[in-house]
C-alpha positions in Angstrom: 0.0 0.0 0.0 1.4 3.6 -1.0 0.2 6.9 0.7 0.8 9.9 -1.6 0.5 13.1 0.8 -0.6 16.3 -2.1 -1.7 14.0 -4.2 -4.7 16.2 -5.8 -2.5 18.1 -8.5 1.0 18.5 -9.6 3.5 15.7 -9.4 1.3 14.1 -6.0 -1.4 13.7 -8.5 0.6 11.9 -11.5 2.7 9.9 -8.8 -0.5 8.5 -7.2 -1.8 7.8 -10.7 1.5 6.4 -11.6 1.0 3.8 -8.6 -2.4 3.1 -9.3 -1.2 1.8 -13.0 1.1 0.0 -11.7 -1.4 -2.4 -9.7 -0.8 -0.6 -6.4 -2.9 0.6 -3.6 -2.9 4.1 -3.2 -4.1 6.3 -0.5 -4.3 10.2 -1.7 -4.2 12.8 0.9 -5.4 16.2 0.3 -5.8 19.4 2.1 -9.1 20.4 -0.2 -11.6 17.8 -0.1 -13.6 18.9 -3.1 -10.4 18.9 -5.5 -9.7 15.8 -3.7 -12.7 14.0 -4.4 -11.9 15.7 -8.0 -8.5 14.1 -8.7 -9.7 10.5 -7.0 -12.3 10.1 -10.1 -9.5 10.9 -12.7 -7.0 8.6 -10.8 -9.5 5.7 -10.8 -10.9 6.5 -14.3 -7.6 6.9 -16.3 -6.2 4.1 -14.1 -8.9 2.1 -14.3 -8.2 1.1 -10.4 -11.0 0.9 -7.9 -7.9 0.3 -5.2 -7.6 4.2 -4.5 -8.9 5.9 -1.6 -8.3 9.3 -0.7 -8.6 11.0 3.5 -7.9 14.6 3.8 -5.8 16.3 5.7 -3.6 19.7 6.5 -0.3 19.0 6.7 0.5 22.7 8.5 -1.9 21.3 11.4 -0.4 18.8 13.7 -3.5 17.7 15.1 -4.9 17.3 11.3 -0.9 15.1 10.9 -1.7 12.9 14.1 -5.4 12.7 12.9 -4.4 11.3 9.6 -2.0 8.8 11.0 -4.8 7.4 13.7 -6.5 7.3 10.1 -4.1 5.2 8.4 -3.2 2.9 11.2 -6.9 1.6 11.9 -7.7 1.5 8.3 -4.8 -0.3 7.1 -2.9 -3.6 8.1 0.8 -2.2 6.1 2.2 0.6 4.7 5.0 -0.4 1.7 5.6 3.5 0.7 5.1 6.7 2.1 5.7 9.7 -0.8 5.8 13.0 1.3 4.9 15.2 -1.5 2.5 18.2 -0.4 4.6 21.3 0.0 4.0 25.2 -0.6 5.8 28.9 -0.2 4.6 30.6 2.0 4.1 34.4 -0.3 3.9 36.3 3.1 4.3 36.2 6.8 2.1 33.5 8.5 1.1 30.9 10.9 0.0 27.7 11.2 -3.3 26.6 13.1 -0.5 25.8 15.7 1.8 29.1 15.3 4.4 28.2 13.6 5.7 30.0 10.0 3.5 28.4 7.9 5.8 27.3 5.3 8.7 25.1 8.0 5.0 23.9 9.7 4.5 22.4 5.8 7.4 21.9 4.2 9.1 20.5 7.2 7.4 19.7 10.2 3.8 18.1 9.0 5.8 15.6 6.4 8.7 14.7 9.5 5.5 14.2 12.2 3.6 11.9 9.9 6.5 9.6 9.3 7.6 9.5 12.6 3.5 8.5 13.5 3.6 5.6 10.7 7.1 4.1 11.7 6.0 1.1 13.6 3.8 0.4 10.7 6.4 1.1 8.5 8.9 -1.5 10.1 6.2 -4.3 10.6 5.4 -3.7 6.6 9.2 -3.9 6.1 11.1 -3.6 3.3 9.4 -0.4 3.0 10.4 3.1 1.7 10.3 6.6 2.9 10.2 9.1 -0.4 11.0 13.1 0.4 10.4 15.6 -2.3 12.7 18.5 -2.2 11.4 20.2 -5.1 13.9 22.7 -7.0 17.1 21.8 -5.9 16.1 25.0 -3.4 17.9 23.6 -0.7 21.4 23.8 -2.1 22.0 27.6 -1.5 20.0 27.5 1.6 21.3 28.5 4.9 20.3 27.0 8.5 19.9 29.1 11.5 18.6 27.0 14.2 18.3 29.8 16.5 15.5 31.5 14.3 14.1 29.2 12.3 10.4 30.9 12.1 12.0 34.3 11.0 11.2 36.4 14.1 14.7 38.1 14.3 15.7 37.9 10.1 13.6 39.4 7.5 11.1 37.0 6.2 11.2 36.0 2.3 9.5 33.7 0.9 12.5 31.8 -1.2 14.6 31.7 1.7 11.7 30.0 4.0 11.2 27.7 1.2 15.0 27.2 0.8 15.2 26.4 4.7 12.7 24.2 4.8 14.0 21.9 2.2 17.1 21.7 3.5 15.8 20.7 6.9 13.5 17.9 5.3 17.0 16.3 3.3 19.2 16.9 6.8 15.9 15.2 8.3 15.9 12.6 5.9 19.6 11.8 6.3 19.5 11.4 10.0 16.3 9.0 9.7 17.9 7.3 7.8 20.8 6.3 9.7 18.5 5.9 12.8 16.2 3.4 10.4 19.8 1.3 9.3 18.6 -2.8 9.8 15.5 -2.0 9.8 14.5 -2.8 6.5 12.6 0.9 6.4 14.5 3.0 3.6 14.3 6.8 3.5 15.6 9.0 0.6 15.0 12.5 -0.6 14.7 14.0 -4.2 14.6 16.7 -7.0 11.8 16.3 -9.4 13.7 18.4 -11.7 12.3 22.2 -12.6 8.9 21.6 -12.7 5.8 23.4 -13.9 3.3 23.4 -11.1 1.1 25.7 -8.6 4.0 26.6 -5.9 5.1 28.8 -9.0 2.2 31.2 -8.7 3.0 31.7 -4.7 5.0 34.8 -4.9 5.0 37.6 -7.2 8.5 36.7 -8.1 7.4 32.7 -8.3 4.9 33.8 -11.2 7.4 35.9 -13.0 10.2 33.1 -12.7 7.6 30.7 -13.8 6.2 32.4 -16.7 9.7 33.0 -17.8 10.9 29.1 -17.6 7.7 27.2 -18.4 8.4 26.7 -21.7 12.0 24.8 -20.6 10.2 23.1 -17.6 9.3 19.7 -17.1 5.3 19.0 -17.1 3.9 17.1 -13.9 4.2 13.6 -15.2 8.1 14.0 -16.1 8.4 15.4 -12.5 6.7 12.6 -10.8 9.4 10.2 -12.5 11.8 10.4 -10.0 9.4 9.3 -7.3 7.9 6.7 -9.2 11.6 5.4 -9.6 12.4 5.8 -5.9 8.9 4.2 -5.2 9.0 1.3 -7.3 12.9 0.2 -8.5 14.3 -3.1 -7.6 17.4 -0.9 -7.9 17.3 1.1 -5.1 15.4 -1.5 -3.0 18.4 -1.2 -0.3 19.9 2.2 -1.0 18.8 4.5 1.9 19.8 8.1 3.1 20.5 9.7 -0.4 19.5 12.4 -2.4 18.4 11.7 -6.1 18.9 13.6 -9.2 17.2 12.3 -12.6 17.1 9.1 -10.9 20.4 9.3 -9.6 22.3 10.0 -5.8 23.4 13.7 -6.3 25.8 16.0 -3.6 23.0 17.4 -1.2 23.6 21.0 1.0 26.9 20.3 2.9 24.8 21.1 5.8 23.1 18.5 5.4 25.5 16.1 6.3 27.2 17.4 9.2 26.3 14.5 11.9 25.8 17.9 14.7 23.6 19.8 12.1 22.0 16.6 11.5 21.4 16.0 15.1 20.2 19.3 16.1 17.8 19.0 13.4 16.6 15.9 14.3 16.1 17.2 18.1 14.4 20.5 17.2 12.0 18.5 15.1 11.1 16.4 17.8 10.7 19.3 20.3 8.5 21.0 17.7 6.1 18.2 17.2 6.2 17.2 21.1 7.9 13.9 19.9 10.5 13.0 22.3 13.1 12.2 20.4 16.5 10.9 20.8 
C-alpha cells in the first residue's frame, strides 16, 4: 500500500496515478476535499483502479498530521511507501493553526510528524520506503539558523523559507535514515527536476520566474518520475539516506551532512512536534 500526501495536483497527483497503474494501492491525501474527491475520479478512471482511496488532511496542522496517521493505522494492516509530496511557499508572513511559520509547519514539520507516526507500521510492513520531495534543488543555497528558524529576528522571504525548509527535510531525511539502518525501512529524498506546477504562482517573483521558464520546464508527469523510480525500483530496494537527481544519488547541501547539524535538526524536530526524540 502507498500513501501519496498532495496527491490532488502537480507531481502528487501523477505519482499516485502512476502507482495506481502499476497495480498498487494508493491512498491520496489532500488538504481540499472537493479537489480531492476531484482528482480521485480521474485517478481511478484513467487508471482504471478501484484500489484508490483518498482522506484529507492539513499537513501545517499537527493535530490534522496525528489525525491522519490514527487514520491510516486503523484502516490499514501495512504501509509499503510513504511519498511526502504536499509542500507550498509561504508568499507572506504566516502561521500555522499551531503558530508556527506556515511554510517550515509544511514543508518540514507536518511531512517529518507523519512519518515519525507511521514508523512502527512502517517497520512491521518492512522492506518499506520513505520518499521526500525536495522540489527545485532550493535547498542547495539554503542556509540554516537553528536559533530562528520561524524568522522572528531575520527578515522574512519567501524563497529563503522555502529554501530552509527543504534543506531541513533532506538533513531530516539523512539522519532518519541512519537511525532506520537494519531495519529494513528506507528513507531517501529527491529533486523532481524544474517543474511546472502551482507553488510557482505563490509569490510575485514565483509567477514571473515561472512564466519565464515554463516553456523549458518539465510538465507534472516527467516530475513525478523520479518518485515513481524511488517508489518502485528493484534498484534502489536497499539504498537509503540519499538524495536523487534524474534518478540518480546527487551532492545534497553540505549542511546537510554534518552529523551535529543533523542531530540538532533531528532534536528540534522532535521538540516542535512534542515527539521526544533521541
Amino acid at each position: 500500500m502507498c500513501i501519496v500526501t498532495g496527491a490532488n495536483s502537480g507531481i502528487g497527483k501523477e505519482t499516485a496515478l502512476g502507482l495506481a497503474q502499476m497495480g498498487a494501492r494508493v491512498v491520496m491525501v489532500c488538504r481540499n476535499a472537493e479537489k480531492g474527491k476531484a482528482a480521485l475520479e480521474d485517478i481511478r478512471r484513467e487508471s482504471g483502479s478501484s484500489q484508490v482511496d483518498l482522506l484529507i488532511a492539513d499537513m501545517s496542522s499537527q493535530a490534522s498530521v496525528r489525525a491522519l496517521a490514527e487514520q491510516i493505522q486503523r484502516k490499514y494492516p501495512r504501509l509499503d511507501v510513504l511519498v511526502n509530496n504536499a509542500g507550498g511557499a509561504a508568499p507572506a508572513v504566516a502561521l500555522s493553526a499551531d503558530g508556527i511559520e506556515m511554510t517550515l509547519a509544511t514543508n518540514h514539520l507536518g511531512p517529518a510528524l507523519l512519518t515519525l507516526l507511521l514508523l512502527d507500521l512502517l517497520k512491521a510492513s518492512a522492506p518499506s520506503r520513505i520518499i521526500n520531495v525536495s522540489s527545485c534543488e532550493a535547498q542547495r543555497p539554503a542556509r540554516l539558523d537553528m536559533n530562528d528558524l520561524q524568522f522572528e529576528r531575520r527578515r522574512y522571504g519567501s524563497i529563503a523559507a522555502y529554501r530552509q525548509s527543504k534543506l531541513l527535510m533532506n538533513t531530516f531525511t539523512f539522519e532518519l535514515a541512519r537511525k532506520l539502518a537494519g531495519t529494513g525501512v528506507t528513507a531517501n529524498c529527491l529533486h523532481p527536476g524544474m517543474v511546472a506546477t502551482n507553488i510557482w504562482g505563490a509569490t510575485l517573483i514565483g509567477k514571473l520566474i515561472g512564466a519565464v521558464l515554463k516553456p523549458f520546464m518539465l510538465n507534472s508527469k516527467q516530475g513525478a518520475a523520479v518518485s515513481l523510480y524511488l517508489a518502485t525500483s528493484p534498484e534502489v530496494a536497499q539504498v537509503s539516506g540519499e538524495y536523487f537527481v534524474k534518478s540518480t544519488p546527487a551532492k545534497s547541501n553540505p549542511l546537510s551532512r554534518d552529523p551535529k547539524v543533523m542531530a540538532e535538526v533531528w532534536l528540534c524536530t522532535g521538540k516542535m512536534t512534542s515527539l521526544p526524540l533521541a
